[in-house]
C-alpha positions as CSV (number, residue, x, y, z in Angstrom):
1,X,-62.6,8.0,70.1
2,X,-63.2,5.0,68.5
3,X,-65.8,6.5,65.8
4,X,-63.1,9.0,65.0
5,X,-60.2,6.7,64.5
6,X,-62.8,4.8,62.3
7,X,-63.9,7.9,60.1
8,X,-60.0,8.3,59.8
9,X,-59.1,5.0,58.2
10,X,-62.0,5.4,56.4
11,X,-60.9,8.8,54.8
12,X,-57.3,7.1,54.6
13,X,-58.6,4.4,52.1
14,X,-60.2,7.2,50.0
15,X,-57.2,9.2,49.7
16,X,-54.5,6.5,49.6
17,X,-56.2,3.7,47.3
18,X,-53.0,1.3,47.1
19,X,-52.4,-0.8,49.9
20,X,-49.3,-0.7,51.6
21,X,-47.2,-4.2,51.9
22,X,-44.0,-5.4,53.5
23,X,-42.7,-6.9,50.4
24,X,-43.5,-6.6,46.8
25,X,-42.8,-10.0,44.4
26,X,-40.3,-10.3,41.4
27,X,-41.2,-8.6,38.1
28,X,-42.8,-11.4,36.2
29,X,-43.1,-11.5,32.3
30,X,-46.5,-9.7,32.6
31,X,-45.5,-6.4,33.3
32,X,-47.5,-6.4,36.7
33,X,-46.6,-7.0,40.6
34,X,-48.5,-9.4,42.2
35,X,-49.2,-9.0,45.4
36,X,-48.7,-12.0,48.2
37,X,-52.3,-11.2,50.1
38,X,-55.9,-11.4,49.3
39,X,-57.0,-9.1,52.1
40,X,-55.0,-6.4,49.7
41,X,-56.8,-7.5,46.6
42,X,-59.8,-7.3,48.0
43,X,-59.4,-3.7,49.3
44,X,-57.9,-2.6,45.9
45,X,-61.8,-4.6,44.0
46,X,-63.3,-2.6,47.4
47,X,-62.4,0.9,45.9
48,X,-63.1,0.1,42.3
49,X,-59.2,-0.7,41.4
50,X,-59.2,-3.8,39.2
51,X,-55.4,-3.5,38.0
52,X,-52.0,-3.8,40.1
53,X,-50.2,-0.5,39.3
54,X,-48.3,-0.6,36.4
55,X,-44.0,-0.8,36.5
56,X,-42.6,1.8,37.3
57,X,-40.0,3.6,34.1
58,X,-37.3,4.6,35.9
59,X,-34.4,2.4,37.0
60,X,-34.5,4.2,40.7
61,X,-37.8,3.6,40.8
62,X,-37.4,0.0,39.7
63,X,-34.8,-0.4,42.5
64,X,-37.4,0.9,45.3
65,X,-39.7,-1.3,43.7
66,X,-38.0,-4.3,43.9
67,X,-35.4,-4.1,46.3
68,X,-32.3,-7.1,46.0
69,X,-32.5,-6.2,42.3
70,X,-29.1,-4.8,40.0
71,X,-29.9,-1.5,39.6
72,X,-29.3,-0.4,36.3
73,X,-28.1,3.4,36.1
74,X,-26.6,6.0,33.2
75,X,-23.2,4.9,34.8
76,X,-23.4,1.0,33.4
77,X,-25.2,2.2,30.1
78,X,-22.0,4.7,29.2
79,X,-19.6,1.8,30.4
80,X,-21.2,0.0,28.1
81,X,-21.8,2.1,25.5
82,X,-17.9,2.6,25.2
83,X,-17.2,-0.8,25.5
84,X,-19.3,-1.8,22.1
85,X,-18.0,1.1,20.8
86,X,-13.8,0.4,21.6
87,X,-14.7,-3.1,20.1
88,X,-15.7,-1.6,16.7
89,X,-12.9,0.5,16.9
90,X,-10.8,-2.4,17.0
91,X,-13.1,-4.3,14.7
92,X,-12.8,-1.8,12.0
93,X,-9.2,-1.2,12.8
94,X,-8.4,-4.8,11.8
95,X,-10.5,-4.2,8.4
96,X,-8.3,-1.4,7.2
97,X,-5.1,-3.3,8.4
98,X,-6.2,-6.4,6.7
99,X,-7.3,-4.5,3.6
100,X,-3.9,-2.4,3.7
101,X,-2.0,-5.5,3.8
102,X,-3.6,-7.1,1.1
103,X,-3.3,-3.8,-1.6
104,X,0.2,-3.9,0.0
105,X,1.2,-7.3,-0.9
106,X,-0.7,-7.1,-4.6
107,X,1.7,-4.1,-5.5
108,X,4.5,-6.1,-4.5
109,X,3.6,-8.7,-6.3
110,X,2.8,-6.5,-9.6
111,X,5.7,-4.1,-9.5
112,X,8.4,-5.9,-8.0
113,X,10.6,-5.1,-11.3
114,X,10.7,-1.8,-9.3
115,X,12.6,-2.3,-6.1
116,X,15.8,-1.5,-7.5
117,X,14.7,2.2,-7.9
118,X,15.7,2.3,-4.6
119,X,19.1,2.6,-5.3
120,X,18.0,6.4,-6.5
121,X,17.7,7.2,-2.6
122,X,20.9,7.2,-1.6
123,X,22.4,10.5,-3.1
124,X,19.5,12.3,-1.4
125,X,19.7,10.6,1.9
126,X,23.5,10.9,2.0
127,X,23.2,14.5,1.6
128,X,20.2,15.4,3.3
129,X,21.6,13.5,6.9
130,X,25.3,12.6,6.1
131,X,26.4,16.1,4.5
132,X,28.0,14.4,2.2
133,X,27.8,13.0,-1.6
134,X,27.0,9.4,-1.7
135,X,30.1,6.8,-2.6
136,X,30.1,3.5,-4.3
137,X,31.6,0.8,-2.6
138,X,35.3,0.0,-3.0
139,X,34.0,-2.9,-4.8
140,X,32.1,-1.6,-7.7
141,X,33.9,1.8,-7.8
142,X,33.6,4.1,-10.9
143,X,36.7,4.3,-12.7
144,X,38.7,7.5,-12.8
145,X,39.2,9.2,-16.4
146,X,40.5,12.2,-15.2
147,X,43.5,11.1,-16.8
148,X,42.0,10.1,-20.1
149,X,40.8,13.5,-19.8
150,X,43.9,15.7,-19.5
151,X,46.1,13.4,-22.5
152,X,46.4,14.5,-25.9
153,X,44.2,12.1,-27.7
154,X,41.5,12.6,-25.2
155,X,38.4,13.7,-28.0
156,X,39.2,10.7,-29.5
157,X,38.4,8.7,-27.0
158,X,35.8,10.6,-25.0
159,X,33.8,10.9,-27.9
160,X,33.1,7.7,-29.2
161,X,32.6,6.4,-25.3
162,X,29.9,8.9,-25.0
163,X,28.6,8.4,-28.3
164,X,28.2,5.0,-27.9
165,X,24.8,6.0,-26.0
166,X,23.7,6.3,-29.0
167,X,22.8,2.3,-29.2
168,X,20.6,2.4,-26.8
169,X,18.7,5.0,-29.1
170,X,18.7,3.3,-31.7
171,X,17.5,-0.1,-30.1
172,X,14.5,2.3,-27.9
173,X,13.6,3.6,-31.2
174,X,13.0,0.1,-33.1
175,X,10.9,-1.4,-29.9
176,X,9.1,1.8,-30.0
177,X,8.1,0.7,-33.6
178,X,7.3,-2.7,-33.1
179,X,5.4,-2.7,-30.1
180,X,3.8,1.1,-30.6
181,X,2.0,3.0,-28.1
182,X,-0.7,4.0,-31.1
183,X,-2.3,2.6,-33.7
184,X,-4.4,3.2,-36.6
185,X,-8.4,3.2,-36.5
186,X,-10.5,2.0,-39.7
187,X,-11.1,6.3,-40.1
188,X,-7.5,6.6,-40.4
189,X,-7.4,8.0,-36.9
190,X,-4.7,7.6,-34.1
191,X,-5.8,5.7,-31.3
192,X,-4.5,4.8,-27.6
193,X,-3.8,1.4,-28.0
194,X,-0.7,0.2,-25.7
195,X,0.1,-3.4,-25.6
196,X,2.3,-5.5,-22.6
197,X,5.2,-5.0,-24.6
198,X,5.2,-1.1,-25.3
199,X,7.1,0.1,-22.4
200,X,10.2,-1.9,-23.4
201,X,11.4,0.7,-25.6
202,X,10.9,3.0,-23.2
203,X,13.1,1.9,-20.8
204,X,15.7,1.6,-23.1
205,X,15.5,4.6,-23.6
206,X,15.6,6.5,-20.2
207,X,18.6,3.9,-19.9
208,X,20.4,5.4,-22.5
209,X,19.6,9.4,-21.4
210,X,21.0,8.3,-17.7
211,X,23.8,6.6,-18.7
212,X,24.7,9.5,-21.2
213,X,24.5,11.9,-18.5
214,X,26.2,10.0,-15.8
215,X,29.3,9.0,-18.2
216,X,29.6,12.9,-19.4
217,X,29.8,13.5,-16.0
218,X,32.1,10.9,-15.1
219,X,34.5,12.3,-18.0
220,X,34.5,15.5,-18.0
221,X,33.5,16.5,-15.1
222,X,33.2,16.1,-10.8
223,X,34.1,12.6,-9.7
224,X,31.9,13.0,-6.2
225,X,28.8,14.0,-8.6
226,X,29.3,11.0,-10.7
227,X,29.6,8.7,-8.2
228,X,25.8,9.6,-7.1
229,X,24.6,9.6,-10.6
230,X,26.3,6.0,-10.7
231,X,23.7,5.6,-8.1
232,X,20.8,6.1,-10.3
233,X,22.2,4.7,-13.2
234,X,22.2,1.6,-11.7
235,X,18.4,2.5,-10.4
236,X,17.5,2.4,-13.7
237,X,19.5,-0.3,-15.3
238,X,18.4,-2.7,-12.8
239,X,14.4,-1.8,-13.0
240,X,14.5,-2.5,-16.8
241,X,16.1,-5.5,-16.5
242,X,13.7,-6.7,-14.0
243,X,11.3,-5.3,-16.4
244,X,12.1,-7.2,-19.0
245,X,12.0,-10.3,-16.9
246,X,8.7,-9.5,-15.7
247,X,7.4,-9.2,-19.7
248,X,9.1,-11.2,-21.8
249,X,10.2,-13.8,-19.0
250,X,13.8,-15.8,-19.5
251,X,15.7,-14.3,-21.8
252,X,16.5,-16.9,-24.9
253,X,19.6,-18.9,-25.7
254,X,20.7,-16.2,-28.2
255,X,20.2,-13.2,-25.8
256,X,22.0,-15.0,-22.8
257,X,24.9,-15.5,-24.6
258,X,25.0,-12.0,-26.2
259,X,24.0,-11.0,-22.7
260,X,27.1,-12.6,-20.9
261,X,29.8,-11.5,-23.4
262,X,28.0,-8.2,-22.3
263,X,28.5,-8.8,-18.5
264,X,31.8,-9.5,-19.5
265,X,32.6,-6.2,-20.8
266,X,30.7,-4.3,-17.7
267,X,33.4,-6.2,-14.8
268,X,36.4,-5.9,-16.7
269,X,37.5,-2.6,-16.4
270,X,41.5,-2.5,-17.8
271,X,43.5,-2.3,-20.1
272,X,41.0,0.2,-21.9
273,X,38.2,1.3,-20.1
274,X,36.6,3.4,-22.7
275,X,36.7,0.6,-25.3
276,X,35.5,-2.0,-23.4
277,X,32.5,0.2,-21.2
278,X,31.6,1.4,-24.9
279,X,31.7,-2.0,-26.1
280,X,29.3,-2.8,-23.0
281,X,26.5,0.0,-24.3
282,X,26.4,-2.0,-27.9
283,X,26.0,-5.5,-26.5
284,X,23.6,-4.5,-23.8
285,X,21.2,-2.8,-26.2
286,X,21.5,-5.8,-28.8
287,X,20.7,-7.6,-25.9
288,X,17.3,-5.8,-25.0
289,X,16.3,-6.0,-28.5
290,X,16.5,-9.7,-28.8
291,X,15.5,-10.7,-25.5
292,X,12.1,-8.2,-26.4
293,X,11.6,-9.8,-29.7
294,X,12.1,-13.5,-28.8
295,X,9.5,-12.3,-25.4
296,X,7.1,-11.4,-28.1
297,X,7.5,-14.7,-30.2
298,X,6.7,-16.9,-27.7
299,X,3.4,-14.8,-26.4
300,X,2.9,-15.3,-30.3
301,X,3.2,-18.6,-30.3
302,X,1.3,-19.8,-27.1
303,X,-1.5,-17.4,-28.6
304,X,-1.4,-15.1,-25.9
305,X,-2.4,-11.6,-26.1
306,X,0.5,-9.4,-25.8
């Protein structure tokens, strides 16, 4: 009996070359596990094993291995995973806010002379979710000339208030020619040159076309339509006056005070208002075409590049 179990432990040392222990060290830095008795080591040299057995791969394993330790599964790697990847979510979230922000506050700053286009909404909105054409305020109200209309000397007078447009032609047409939008190569050719001062004419221009059609209406005929056209005309009167601000800066002694006589004519709406809203069309045009002019002088005479 005892030969036998002797040949058996033999044969169990040949077939099962690791030892078995009751506990297995810490991981150290080497990559191996040492083991805590040299009865072991010497059975491992006995059967021509010179090396501990190398770590196991797999984090289960690893946990069998070394039991007390955080086992580290696919669960924790995905939680982790989507944590770093909310955080660059986030991160690059906060890019394209800051970034918007930034283009955002630049085209504020550039084209602030804009805002008042704004005022162009209103018709729209009014009948899109009010069913109903837009009003001015009691305030600034446009004036009735249905009766101007149905009196006997009414071409008279509607004609030369409409025609009166006509100075904000003229005054688009001469800013057009100083400050042109071509110019001349050394081959005789026409070339794309536009300068800071260019669109000034311009917006005299569309001026002029709106308030032409907004008056016509206003005359001859529906009062609700007008009063949303009123809407836009002032959309566009109050861009190019910002406009100018924004290129030719404060307007000059001279165009202040022809402005203001102008400002004059605007608010005061009786006895005549056909005279005096024409009279308003002249001065305001003369007004454009100095304030441009003394804009460009001073960029002239600070040496600036218009």
């Amino acid at each position: 009996m005892t030969l036998l179990l002797l040949l058996f432990q033999s044969l169990h040392l040949l077939v099962t070359p690791y030892a078995q222990v009751d506990r297995i060290s810490s991981f150290r830095n080497t990559g191996a596990y040492s083991f805590p008795t040299q009865r072991t080591t010497a059975n491992l040299r006995k059967h021509g094993f010179t090396k501990y057995p190398t770590s196991p791969s797999s984090p289960s394993a690893q946990y069998v291995m070394t039991p007390g330790r955080r086992r580290v599964g696919a669960e924790h790697y995905r939680e982790t995973l989507s944590s770093n990847r909310l955080d660059n979510s986030i991160r690059e979230m906060g890019i394209v806010l800051a970034s918007l922000t930034t283009s955002i506050m630049q085209s504020i700053q550039k084209y602030w002379w804009c805002f008042p286009m704004l005022l162009a909404l209103v018709p729209p909105y009014c009948v899109l979710f009010k069913g109903s054409f837009a009003s001015m305020p009691d305030w600034w109200s446009v004036v009735h000339m249905d009766h101007i209309a149905a009196s006997d000397n009414a071409s008279w007078i509607i004609a030369p208030f409409l025609g009166s447009n006509v100075a904000y032609v003229l005054s688009g047409i001469y800013l057009l020619k100083q400050f042109r939008f071509f110019d001349k190569s050394q081959s005789g050719s026409l070339v794309f040159r536009p300068t800071k001062f260019s669109m000034l004419g311009v917006w005299v221009l569309v001026a002029g076309l709106i308030s032409t059609i907004f008056h016509s209406v206003q005359a001859l005929g529906s009062y609700q339509i007008a009063e949303s056209l009123c809407y836009l005309d002032h959309a566009v009167a109050g861009s190019a006056v910002f406009y100018f601000f924004d290129t030719c800066g404060v307007p000059s002694k001279m165009a202040s005070i022809i402005g203001a006589v102008a400002i004059v004519t605007l608010v005061v709406t009786t006895p005549s208002y056909a005279w005096l809203h024409s009279s308003w069309h002249y001065l305001s045009a003369a007004t454009a075409t100095q304030w441009a002019l003394d804009g460009y002088s001073r960029y002239s005479d600070f040496g600036s590049k218009p």
